[in-house]
N, C-alpha and C positions, 0 to 999 in steps of 0.2 A: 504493500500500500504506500508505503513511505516513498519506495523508488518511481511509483506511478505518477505520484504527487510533484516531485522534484521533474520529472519527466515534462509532466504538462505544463510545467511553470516555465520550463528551457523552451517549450516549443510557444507560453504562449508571449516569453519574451523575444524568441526569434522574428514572430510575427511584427509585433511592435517595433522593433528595430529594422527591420523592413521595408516598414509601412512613414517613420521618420525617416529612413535614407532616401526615399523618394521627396520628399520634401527638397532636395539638395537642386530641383529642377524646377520647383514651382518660381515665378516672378515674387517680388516682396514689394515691388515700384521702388521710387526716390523717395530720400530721406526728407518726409515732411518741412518746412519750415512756420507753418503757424499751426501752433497745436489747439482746436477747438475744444478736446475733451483730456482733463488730465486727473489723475489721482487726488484724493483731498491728504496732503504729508505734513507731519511736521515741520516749522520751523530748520531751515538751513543754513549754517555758516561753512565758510573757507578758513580753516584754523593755521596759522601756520608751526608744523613741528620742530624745532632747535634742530640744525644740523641736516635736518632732511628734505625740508620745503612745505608748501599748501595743499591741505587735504578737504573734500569738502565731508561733514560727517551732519546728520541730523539727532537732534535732541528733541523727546518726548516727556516731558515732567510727571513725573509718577507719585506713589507717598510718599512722603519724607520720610527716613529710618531704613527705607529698605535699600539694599544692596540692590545696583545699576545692573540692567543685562546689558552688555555688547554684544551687536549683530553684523554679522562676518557672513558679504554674500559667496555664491556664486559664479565659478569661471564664465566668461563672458559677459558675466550680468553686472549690474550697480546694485548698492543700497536700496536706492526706490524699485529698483526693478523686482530684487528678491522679497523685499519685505514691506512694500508697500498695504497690501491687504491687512498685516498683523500690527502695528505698530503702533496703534491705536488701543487693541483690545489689550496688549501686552505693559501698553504705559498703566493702563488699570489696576496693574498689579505693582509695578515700582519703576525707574527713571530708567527710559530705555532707549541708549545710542545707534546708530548705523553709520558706518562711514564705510567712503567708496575705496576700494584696497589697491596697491599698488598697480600701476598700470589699467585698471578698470573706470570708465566713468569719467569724475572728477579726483579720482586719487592721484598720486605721487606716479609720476613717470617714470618709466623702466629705461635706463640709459646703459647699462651694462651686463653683467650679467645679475642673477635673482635666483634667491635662495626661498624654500617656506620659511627658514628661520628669520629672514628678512621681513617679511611679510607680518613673521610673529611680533617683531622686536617693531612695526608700525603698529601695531593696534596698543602694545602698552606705552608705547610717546603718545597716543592719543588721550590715554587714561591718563597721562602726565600732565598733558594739556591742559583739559579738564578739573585737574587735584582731586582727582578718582582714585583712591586706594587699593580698594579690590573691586571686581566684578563678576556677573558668570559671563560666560561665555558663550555666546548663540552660534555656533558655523552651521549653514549648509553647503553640501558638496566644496569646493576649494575651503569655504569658510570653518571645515570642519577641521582640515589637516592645517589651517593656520590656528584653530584654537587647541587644540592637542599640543603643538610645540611651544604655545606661550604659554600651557600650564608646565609642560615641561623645563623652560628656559626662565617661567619668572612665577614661579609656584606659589608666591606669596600674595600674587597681583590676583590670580583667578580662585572664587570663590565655589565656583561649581561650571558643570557643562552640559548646555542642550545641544545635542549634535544633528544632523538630518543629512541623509543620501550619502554619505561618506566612507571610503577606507581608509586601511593602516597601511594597504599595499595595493600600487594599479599594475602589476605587469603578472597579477596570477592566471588570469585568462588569453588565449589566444590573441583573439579578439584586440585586448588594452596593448598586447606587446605590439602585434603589428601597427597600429594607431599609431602610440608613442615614439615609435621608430618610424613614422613618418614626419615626424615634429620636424626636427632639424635640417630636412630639406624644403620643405615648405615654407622654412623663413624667410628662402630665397626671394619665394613670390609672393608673401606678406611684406617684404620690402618696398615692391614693387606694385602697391598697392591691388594684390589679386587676393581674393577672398572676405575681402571685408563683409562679403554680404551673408557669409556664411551662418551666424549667429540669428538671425532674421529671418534666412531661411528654416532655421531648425524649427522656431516659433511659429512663423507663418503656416509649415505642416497642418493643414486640416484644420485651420481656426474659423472657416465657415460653420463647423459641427460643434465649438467651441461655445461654452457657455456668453449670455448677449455680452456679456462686463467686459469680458474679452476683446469681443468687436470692438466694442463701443471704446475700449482704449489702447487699440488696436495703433491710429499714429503715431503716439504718447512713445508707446514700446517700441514702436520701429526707430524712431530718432532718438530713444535711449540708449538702445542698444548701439547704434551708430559714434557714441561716442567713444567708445573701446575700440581701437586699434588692434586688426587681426595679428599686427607685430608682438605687440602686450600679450595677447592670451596665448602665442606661442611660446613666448618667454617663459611665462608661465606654468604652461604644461608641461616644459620643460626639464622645471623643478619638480614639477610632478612626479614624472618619469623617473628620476632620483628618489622619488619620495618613498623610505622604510618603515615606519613604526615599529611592528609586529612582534618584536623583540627589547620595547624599550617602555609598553604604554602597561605595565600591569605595575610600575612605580607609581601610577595614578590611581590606582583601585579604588586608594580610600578617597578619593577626591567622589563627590555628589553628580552623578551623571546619567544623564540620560538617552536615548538615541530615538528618534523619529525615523523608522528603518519604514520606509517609501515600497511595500511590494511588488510593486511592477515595472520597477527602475530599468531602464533599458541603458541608461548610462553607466550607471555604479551598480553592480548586477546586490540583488538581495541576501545574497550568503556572503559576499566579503562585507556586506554592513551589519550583517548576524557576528559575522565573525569581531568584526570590532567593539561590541556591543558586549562579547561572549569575554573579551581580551579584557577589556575595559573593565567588567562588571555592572554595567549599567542597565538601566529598567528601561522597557524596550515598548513605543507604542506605536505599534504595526497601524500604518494606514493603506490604503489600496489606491497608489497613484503613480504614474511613472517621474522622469525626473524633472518636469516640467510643474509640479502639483501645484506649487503658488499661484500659477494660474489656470491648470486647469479645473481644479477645484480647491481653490481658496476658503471657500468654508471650512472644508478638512483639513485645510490646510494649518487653520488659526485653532483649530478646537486642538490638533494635536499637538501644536508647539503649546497652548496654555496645559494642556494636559503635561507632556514634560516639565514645562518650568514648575508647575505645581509639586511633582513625583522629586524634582531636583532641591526644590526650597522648603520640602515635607522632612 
């Protein structure tokens, strides 16, 4: 029964994976320039970090006394893009950050080379910024494996962790090694301004059938997306591809954590997020959505991150 089940889950993420890689030919148009419909967001500044430069990050006012979450998106994505749905219901609960990460959005430009540890050591200059002592820590997908290594590298700044779509390793599958080993030729043509559209495209995939909120801010996301440089998110995946865990994350055990494990991930497959979860120790709340779920279903999306922070801050 067990192998039955693991069976039909590989084939009904083959399918899924399939049915996005067709997306790679659908049109997305041009990058809007007047946006009619946008997100209602927090409050925005451009902070600047000592030593590193200007980041743009949003602040939500929560109750006072409670410990801050920082939210850590998404490759490809922004701050508004991954957490725009939640940021609202989650200030409800205590004072909650977003800021856009290296190379993505309006974060810190990628001018050399880029580490995750990098990345980790920009989210607590942002906590510094602030006079933010501790915080938990929110990642999805990228944002997971940059908050793993800042509880790692500054153990005393993270207070707990809601993680979602994430591993501890991307080259266990066929599938991620040959991906990743496309990275470093592609940057030729990332140079060269070829593939920029590529991120838009993933999204655009079948968002006729897509919930209306989707449409309806559907140009919002096109010209969001557009601000991430296909250079940046190769950079990035780059460190990716380097990226280990798996042998360093059970020093975290005792730390307060959670995982938001995505079932029908077709990006981050759902056994290497079981597995990080299983490494970790953490309390694990299974939703049914692929890796796109902030938007394709944002309700689920928000009930299971407030679900976590609750199981994290319990």
């Amino acid at each position: 029964m067990a192998y039955q089940n693991v069976a039909y889950q590989n084939a009904r993420l083959l399918r899924a994976q399939l049915r996005r890689g067709a997306g790679v030919f659908r049109p997305v148009g041009p990058v809007p320039r007047d946006i009619a419909v946008a997100p209602e967001l927090p409050p925005g500044d451009v902070i600047t970090l000592p030593g590193r430069g200007p980041v743009f990050v949003r602040r939500a006012d929560g109750p006072a006394g409670e410990v801050p979450l920082l939210l850590l998106h998404g490759v490809t994505w922004s701050a508004d893009i991954n957490f725009h749905g939640v940021l609202a219901p989650l200030a409800k609960t205590r004072p909650v950050i977003a800021m856009d990460q290296r190379g993505h959005g309006r974060g810190l430009p990628i001018a050399g080379p880029v580490e995750i540890e990098d990345l980790a050591d920009d989210a607590v200059a942002v906590l510094d910024a602030l006079g933010i002592e501790r915080a938990i820590f929110g990642g999805f997908s990228l944002g997971c494996l940059v908050s793993l290594q800042a509880a790692l590298r500054h153990r005393d700044r993270v207070a707990g962790l809601v993680l979602g779509a994430g591993s501890l390793y991307y080259r266990d599958l066929v599938r991620d090694r040959l991906f990743l080993a496309a990275v470093r030729p592609a940057t030729v043509f990332a140079r060269r301004g070829l593939g920029a559209t590529i991120a838009a495209r993933y999204f655009g995939m079948n968002r006729a059938r897509r919930n209306e909120e989707f449409r309806r801010i559907w140009p919002w996301l096109r010209a969001e997306l557009a601000r991430t440089p296909a250079s940046s998110v190769l950079a990035v995946l780059g460190a990716v591809a380097r990226y280990d865990l798996r042998h360093r994350v059970e020093s975290l055990r005792e730390l307060p954590s959670a995982v938001v494990l995505t079932t029908g991930d077709t990006i981050c497959h759902p056994r290497m997020q079981q597995d990080l979860a299983e490494r970790l120790g953490a309390r694990i709340v299974r939703v049914d959505g692929d890796h796109d779920l902030p938007f394709a279903d944002p309700d689920a999306y928000r009930e299971a991150m407030l679900t976590a922070l609750t199981l994290v801050t319990r």
